[in-house]
C-alpha positions as CSV (number, residue, x, y, z in Angstrom):
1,X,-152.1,7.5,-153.2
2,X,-150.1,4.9,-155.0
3,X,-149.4,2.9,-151.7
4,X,-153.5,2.9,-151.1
5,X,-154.6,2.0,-154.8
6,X,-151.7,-1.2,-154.1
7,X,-153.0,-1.9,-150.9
8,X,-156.7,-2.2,-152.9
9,X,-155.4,-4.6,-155.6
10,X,-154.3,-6.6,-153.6
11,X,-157.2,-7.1,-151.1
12,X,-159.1,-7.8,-154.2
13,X,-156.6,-10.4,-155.2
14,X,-156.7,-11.9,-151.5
15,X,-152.7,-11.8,-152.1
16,X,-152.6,-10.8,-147.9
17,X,-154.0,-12.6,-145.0
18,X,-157.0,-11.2,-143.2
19,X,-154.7,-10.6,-140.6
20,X,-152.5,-8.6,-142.2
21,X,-154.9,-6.7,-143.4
22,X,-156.1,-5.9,-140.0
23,X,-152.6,-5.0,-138.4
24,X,-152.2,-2.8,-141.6
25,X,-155.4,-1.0,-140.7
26,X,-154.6,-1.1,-136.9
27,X,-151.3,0.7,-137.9
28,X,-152.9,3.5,-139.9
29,X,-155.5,4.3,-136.6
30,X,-152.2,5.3,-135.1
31,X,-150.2,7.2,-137.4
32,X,-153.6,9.1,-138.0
33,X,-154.6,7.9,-141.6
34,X,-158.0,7.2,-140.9
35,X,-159.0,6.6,-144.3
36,X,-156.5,3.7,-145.1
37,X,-157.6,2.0,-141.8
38,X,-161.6,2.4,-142.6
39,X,-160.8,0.8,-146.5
40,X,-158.3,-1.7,-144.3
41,X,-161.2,-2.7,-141.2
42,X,-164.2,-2.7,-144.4
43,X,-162.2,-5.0,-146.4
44,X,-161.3,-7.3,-143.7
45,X,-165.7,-7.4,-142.4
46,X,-166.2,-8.2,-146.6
47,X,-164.5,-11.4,-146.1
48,X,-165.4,-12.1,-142.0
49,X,-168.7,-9.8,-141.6
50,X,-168.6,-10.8,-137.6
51,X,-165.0,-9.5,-137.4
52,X,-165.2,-7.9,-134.0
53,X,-162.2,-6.4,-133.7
54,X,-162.8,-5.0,-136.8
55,X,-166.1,-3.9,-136.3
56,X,-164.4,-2.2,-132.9
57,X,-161.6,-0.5,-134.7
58,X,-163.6,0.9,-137.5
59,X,-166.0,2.5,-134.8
60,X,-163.1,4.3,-133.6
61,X,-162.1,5.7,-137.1
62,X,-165.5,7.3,-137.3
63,X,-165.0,8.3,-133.8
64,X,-161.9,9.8,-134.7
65,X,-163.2,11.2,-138.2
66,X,-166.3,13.2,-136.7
67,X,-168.4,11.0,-138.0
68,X,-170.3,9.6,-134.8
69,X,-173.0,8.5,-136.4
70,X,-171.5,6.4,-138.7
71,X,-169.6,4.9,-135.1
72,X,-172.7,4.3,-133.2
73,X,-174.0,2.1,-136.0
74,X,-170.6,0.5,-135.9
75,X,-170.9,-0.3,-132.4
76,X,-173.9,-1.6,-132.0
77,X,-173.6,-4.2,-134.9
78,X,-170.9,-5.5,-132.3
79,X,-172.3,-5.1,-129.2
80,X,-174.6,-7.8,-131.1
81,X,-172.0,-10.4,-131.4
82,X,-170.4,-8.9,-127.7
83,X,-173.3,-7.8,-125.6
84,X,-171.7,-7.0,-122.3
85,X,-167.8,-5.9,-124.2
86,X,-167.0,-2.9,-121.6
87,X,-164.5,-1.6,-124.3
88,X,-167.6,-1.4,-126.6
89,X,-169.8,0.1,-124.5
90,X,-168.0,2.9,-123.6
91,X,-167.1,3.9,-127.0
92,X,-170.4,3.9,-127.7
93,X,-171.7,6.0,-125.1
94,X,-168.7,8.5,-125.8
95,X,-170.2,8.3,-129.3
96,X,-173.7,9.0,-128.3
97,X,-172.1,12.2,-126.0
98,X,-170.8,13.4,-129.1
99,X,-174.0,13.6,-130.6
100,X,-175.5,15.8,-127.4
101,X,-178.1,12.4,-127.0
102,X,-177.6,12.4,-123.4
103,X,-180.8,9.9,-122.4
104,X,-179.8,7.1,-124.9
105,X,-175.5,7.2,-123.3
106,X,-177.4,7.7,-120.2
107,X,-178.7,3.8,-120.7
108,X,-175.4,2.7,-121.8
109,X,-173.5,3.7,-119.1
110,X,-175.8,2.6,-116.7
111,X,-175.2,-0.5,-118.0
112,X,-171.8,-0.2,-118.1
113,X,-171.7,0.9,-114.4
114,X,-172.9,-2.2,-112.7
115,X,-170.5,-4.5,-115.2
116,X,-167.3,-5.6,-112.5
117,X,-164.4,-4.1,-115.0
118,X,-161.6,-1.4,-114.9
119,X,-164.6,0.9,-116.4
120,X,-166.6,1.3,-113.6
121,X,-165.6,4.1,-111.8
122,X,-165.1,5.8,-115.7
123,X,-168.6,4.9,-116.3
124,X,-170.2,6.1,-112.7
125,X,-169.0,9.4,-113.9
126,X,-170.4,9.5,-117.5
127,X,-173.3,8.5,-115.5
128,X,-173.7,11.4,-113.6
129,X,-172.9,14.0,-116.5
130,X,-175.7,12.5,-118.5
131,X,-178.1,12.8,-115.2
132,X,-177.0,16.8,-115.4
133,X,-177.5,17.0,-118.4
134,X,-180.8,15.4,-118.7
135,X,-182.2,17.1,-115.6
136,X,-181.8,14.4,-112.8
137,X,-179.7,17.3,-110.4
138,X,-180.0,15.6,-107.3
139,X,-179.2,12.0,-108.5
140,X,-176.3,13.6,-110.7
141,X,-175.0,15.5,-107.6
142,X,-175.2,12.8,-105.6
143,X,-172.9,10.3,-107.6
144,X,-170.6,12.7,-108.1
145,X,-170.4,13.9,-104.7
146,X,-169.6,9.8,-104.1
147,X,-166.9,10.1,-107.0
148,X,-165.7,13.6,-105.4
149,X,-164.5,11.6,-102.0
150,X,-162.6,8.7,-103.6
151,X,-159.0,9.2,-103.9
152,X,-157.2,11.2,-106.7
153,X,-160.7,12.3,-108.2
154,X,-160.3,13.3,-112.0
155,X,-160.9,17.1,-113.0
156,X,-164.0,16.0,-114.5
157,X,-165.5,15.5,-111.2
158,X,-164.8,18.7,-109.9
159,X,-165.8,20.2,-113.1
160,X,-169.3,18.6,-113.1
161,X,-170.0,18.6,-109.3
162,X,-169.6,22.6,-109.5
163,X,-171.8,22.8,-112.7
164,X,-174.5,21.0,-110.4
165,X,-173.7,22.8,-107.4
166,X,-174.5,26.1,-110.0
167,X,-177.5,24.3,-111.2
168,X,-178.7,23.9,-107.5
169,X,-177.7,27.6,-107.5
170,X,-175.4,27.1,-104.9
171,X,-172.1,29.2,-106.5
172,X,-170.5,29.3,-102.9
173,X,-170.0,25.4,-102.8
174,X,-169.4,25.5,-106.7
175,X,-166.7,27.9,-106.5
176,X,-165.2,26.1,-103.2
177,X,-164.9,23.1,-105.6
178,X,-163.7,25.4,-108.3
179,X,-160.7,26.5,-105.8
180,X,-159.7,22.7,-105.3
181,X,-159.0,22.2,-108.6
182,X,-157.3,25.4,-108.8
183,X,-155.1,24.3,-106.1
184,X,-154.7,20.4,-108.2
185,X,-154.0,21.3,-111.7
186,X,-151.8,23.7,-113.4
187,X,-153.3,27.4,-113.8
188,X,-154.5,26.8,-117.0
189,X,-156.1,24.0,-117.4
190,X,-157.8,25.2,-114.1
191,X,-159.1,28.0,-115.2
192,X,-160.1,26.3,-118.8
193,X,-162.5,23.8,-116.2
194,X,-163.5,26.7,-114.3
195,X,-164.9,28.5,-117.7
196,X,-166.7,25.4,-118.7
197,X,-168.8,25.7,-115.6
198,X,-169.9,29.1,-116.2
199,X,-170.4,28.5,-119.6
200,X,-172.6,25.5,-119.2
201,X,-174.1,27.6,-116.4
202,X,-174.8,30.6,-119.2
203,X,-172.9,32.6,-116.5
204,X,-170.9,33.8,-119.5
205,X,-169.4,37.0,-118.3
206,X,-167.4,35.2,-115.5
207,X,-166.6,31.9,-118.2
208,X,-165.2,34.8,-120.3
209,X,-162.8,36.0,-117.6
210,X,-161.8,32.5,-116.7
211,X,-160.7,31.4,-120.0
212,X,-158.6,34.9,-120.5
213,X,-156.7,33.8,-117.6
214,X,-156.6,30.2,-118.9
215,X,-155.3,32.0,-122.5
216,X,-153.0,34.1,-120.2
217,X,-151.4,30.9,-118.4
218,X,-151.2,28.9,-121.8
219,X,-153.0,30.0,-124.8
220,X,-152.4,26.6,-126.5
221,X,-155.0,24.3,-124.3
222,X,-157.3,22.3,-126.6
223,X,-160.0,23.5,-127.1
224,X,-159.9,27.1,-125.6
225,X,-160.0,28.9,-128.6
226,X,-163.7,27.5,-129.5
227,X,-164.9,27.9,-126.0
228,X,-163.9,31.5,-125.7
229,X,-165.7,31.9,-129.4
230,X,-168.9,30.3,-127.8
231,X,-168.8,32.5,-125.1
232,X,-167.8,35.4,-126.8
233,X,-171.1,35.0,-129.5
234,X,-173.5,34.5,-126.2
235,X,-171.9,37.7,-125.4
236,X,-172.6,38.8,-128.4
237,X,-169.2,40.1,-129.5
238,X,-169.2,38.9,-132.7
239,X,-165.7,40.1,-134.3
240,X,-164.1,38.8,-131.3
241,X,-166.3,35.6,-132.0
242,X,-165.2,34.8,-135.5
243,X,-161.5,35.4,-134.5
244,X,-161.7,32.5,-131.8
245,X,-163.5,30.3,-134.0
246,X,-161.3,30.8,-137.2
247,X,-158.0,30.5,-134.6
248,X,-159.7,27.2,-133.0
249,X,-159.7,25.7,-136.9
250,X,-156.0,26.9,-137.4
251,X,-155.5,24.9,-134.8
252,X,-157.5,22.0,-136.0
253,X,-158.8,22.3,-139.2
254,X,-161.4,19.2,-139.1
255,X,-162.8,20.9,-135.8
256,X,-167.1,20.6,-136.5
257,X,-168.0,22.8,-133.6
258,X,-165.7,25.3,-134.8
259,X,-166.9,24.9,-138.5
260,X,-170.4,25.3,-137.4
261,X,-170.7,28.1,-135.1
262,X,-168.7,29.5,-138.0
263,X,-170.6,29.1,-140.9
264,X,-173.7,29.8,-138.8
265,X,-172.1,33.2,-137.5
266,X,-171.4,34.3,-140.8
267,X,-175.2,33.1,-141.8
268,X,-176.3,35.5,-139.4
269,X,-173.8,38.5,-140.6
270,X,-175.3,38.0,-144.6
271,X,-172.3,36.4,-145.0
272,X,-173.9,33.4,-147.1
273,X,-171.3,32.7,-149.7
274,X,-168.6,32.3,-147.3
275,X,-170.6,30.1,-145.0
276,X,-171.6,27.7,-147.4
277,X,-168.4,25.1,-147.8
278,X,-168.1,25.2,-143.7
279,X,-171.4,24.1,-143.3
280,X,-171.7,21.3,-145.9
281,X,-168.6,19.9,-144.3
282,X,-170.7,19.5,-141.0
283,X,-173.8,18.3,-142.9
284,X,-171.5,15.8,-144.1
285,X,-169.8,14.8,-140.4
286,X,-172.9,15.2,-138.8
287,X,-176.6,14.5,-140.4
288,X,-177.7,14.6,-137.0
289,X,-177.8,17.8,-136.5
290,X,-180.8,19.9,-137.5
291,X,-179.2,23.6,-137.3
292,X,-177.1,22.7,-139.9
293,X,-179.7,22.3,-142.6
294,X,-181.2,24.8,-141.3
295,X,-177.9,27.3,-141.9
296,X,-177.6,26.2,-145.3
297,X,-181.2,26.3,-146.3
298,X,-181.3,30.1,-145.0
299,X,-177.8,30.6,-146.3
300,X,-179.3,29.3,-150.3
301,X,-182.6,31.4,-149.6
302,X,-180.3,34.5,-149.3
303,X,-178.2,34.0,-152.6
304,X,-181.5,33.6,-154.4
305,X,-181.3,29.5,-154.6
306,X,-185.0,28.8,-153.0
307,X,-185.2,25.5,-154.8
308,X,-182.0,24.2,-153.0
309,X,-183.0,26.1,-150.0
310,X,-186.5,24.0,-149.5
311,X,-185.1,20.4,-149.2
312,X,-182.6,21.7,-146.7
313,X,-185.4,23.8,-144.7
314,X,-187.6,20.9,-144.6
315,X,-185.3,18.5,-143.0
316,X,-184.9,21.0,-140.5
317,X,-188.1,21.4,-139.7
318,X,-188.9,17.7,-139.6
319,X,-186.2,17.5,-136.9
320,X,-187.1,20.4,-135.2
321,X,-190.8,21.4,-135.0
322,X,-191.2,23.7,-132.4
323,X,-188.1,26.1,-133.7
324,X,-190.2,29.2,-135.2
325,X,-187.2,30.4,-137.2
326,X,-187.2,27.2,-139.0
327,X,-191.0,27.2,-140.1
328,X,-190.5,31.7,-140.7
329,X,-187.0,30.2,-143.4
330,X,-189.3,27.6,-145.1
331,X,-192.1,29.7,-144.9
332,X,-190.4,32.2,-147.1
333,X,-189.0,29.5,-149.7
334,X,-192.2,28.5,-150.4
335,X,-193.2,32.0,-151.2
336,X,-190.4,32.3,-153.7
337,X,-191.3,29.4,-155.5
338,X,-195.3,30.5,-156.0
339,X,-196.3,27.7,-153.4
340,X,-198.4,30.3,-151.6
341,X,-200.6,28.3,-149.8
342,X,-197.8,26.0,-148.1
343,X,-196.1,29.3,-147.3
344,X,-199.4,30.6,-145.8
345,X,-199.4,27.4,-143.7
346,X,-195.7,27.9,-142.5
347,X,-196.3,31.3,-141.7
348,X,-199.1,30.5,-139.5
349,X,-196.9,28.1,-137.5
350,X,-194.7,31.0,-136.8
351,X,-197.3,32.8,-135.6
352,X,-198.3,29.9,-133.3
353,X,-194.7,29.5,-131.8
354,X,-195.1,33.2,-131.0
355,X,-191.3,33.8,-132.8
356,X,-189.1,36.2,-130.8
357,X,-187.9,39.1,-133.0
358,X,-184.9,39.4,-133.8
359,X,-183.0,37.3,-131.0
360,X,-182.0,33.5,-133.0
361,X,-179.9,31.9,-130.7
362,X,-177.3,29.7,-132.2
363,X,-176.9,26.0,-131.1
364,X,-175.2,23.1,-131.6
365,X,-178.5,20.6,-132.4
């Protein structure tokens, strides 16, 4: 603390160079203290605004701080100054993916694709996960069919050229693909891949035995433990659910997924008060997403707090209009405040979106 509040002094004083403010900053990226380099890269854009290696670096701390909203903003005030920069483009795409906005990286690595630079083949493939993802099966599978054949393919390949083989419902080529990497990587990661592809295929019995044997090969993979948790709650094995999620945030405390699934889980169970501090910690990380406010607002309806519950219900359903739960929540604030003829108006909504009883699904929006 002492070594940050001198570090502020003298950047008000101007009693260091710009530049060594900047390889100060650069320093803290790497030894992890993301704070000290977002105070370093800020100070250094208040005295050069078009600073764009600065602008560039501080994208990555918010990158690196779960904050990709706060990156993507970042990135495109440079790509201003740097239209074409392939260094900036791909951050920003691998920002947008973070965010699940698969049609606006989609454009960005298309753009990046046809740009002659050591990105290329990088970008063909972020291409292709954002055509899966957004629908385009044939055009995905094709690319990465392309990629598939070039030497040394990475496991991404394989990993999303069986997801669209599933998506085509063609499991016998997906799992043929599935045994390649097998046969390429060590057992665990392997299998890790191989439970992504069910998962994302909602195949979730056979993800679930896939990352068991990727827990029995090596049971410290990233991100294993909050995969099995997602699978496990699709399952609907909830104990077994909470266990992977709290052991993925033992493992990284900052983890958002983790803390959301989390606090939403315990939403679900009535367990409001607990849920409450992991879910403002994603609000916080991630505006973006809509379930969020809506976890909260239900979680404040349920300890009696309708007054903080609204504002948080009504951002939810301005992001997400069609979601009956969200208008049945907000419909039910209003009621405890007395507003009974916005509540009538909500409740009519949910009887328009014809809401399923009893089987809220929880998502990562």
């Amino acid at each position: 603390m002492k070594s940050l509040l001198l570090a502020l002094i003298l950047y008000q004083g101007q009693s260091i160079s710009t530049e060594q403010i900047f390889q100060q900053a650069s320093r803290s990226i790497a030894t992890g203290a993301f704070t000290e380099a977002e105070s370093g890269f800020l100070e250094v854009l208040r005295r050069e605004p078009n600073n764009l290696g600065a602008l560039g670096n501080l994208g990555v701390v918010y990158s690196r701080m779960n904050l990709p909203v706060k990156a993507v903003k970042i990135y495109q005030k440079a790509l201003k100054l740097a239209p074409n920069q392939p260094g900036l483009l791909l951050n920003l795409g691998l920002a947008l993916l973070k965010m699940d906005d698969y049609k606006k990286a989609k454009q960005v690595f298309s753009q990046l694709s046809v740009i002659g630079s050591a990105r290329q083949l990088q970008a063909r493939e972020l291409l292709a996960i954002c055509q899966l993802q957004t629908g385009q099966i044939s055009e995905a599978t094709s690319s990465l069919e392309a990629l598939f054949h070039l030497p040394d393919p990475s496991p991404g390949v394989y990993h999303f050229l069986a997801l669209a083989y599933v998506k085509q419902k063609d499991n016998t080529r997906a799992q043929q693909v599935l045994d390649q990497l097998l046969s390429r990587l060590p057992a665990a990661q392997a299998h890790y891949l191989e439970g992504r592809v069910w998962y994302d295929a909602a195949i979730f019995d056979r993800a679930l035995a896939s990352f068991e044997k990727a827990y029995a090969a090596d049971k410290t993979i990233e991100g294993l433990a909050l995969q099995t948790g997602k699978t496990q709650l699709s399952l609907r094995n909830f104990e077994q659910a909470e266990a992977s999620f709290r052991a993925a945030l033992t493992e990284s405390p900052s983890d958002i997924e983790a803390k959301y699934f989390l606090g939403a889980l315990l939403v679900q169970q009535n367990r409001n008060e607990e849920s409450l501090s992991l879910l403002t910690d994603v609000r916080s990380s991630r505006p973006d997403l809509w379930g969020t406010s809506y976890y909260l607002g239900k979680a404040q309806l349920a300890l009696g707090k309708a007054a903080l519950a609204l504002p948080l219900l009504l951002e939810a359903a301005r992001r997400a209009t069609n979601e009956s739960p969200v208008q049945y929540q907000l419909a039910r604030a209003y009621q405890a405040l007395g507003r009974k003829t916005e509540a009538a108006q909500a409740f009519a909504s949910v009887a328009r979106l014809k809401a399923q009883a009893n089987s809220e699904t929880i998502l990562m929006r």
